[in-house]
N, C-alpha and C positions, 0 to 999 in steps of 0.2 A: 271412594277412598277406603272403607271398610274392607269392600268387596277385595280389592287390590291388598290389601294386609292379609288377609284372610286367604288368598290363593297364595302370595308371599309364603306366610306361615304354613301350608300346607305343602309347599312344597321343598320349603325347607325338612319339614318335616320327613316326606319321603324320601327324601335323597339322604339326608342323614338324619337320622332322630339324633337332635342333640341331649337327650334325656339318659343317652346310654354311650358306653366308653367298651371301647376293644380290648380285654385283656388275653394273652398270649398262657398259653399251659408250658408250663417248663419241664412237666413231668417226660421231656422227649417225645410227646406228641406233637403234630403238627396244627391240629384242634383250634380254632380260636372260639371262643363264647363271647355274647355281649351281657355284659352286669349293668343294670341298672346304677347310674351316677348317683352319690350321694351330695346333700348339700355338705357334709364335714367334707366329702372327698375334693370337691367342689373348691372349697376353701382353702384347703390346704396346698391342693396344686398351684392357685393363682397365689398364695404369697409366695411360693419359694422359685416360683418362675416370674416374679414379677419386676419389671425392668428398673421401675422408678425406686424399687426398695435396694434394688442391687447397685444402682448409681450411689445413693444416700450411703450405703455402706462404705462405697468406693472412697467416697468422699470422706468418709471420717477420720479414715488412716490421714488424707491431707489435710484435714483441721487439727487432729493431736499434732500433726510435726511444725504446723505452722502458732502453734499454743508452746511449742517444747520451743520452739527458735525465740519466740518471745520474751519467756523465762528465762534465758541465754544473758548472762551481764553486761556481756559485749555484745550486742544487736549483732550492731556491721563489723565485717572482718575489718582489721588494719590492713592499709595498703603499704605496701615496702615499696619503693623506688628506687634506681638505683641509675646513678649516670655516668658512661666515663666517654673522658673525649680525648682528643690530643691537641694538644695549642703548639703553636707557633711561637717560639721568644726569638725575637731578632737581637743578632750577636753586634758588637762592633767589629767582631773582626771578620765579616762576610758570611760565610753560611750561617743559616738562623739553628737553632738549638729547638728538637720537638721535646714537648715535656707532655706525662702523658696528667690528666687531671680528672679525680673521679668524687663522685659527691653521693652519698647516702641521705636516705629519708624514710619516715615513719610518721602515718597519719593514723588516728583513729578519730571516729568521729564519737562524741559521748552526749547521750540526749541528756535535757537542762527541762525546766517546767514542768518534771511528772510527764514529758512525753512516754517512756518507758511502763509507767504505770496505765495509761491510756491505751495502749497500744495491748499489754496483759489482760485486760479487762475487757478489751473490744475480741481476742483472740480465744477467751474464755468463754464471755458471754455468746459468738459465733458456736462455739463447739456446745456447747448447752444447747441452741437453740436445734441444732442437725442432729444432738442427741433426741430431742423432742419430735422433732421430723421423721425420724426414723420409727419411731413410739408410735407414732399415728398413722404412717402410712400403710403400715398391716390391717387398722383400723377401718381406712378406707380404702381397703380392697375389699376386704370383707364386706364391708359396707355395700358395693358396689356390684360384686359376684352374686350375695345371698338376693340381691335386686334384680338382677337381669337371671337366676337362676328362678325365682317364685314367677318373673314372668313368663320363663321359656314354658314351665309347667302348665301355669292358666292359658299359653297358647296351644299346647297339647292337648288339654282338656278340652279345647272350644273344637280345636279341628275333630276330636274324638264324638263330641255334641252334634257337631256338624254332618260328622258323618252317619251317625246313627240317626240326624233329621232325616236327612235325604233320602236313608234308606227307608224311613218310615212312610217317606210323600213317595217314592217308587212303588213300596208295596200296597198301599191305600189308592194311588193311580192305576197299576195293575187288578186291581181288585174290583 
């Protein structure tokens, strides 16, 4: 199981050292250099590329608008109606008579029992809690990056150990 981590690790390592990042010379040369990755640098890329922080943001525009509808004194729009028909009246004196008949309506619905107050508070305390979500989730990136960033090194380190074994047990074999 080691063994297999250990050849993993090392061949991650050759193929791309993930310890070091390709920056490009702008100065019109063609050039590229490899710089050593910082962990600030490290850091910094994984919050502003990070998907689950960019959702959280996404989402907050639709909890202010659904906190702004709430605060709204009329929740639900009024519904207008409107109906028109044509009736029939029968005549006595043979043909019937069309008349034409039309009827107007206005509904609103108005919430009763402090439902409007519940519904403000539950819209508020939601947007508080996404504002606290988004607080933390740069938190634990970091959290997570500077993790997997101190192990990539201790694996660099071991492959670097490793290497410098074997060359010690080839030279002491050859000797």
């Amino acid at each position: 199981m080691q063994s297999t981590t250990l050849a993993l690790a090392c061949t991650l390592f050759l193929i791309s050292p993930p310890g070091f990042t390709q920056v490009t010379a702008t100065a019109g040369t063609a050039t590229q250099t490899l710089m050593p990755l910082t962990l600030q640098d490290a850091l910094s890329r994984a919050v502003l590329a990070n998907p689950v922080l960019r959702a959280k943001q996404a989402q907050l525009a639709a909890a202010e608008g659904v906190r702004n509808d709430a605060r709204a004194p009329l929740f639900n729009n009024p519904q207008l109606s409107l109906e028109n028909t044509w009736r029939r009246v029968p005549q006595s004196e043979g043909a019937d008579e069309r008349r034409k008949a039309w009827g107007a309506g206005l509904a609103q619905v108005f919430e009763t029992g402090g439902q409007g107050r519940y519904r403000r508070d539950v819209a508020t305390a939601s947007l508080e809690a996404l504002h606290l979500e988004i607080t933390d989730a740069p938190r634990q990136v970091r959290s997570d990056v500077a993790t997997r960033f101190y192990q990539v090194l201790a694996l660099q380190q071991r492959v670097e150990l490793e290497t410098q074994a074997l060359k010690l047990f080839d030279d002491a074999a050859a000797a």
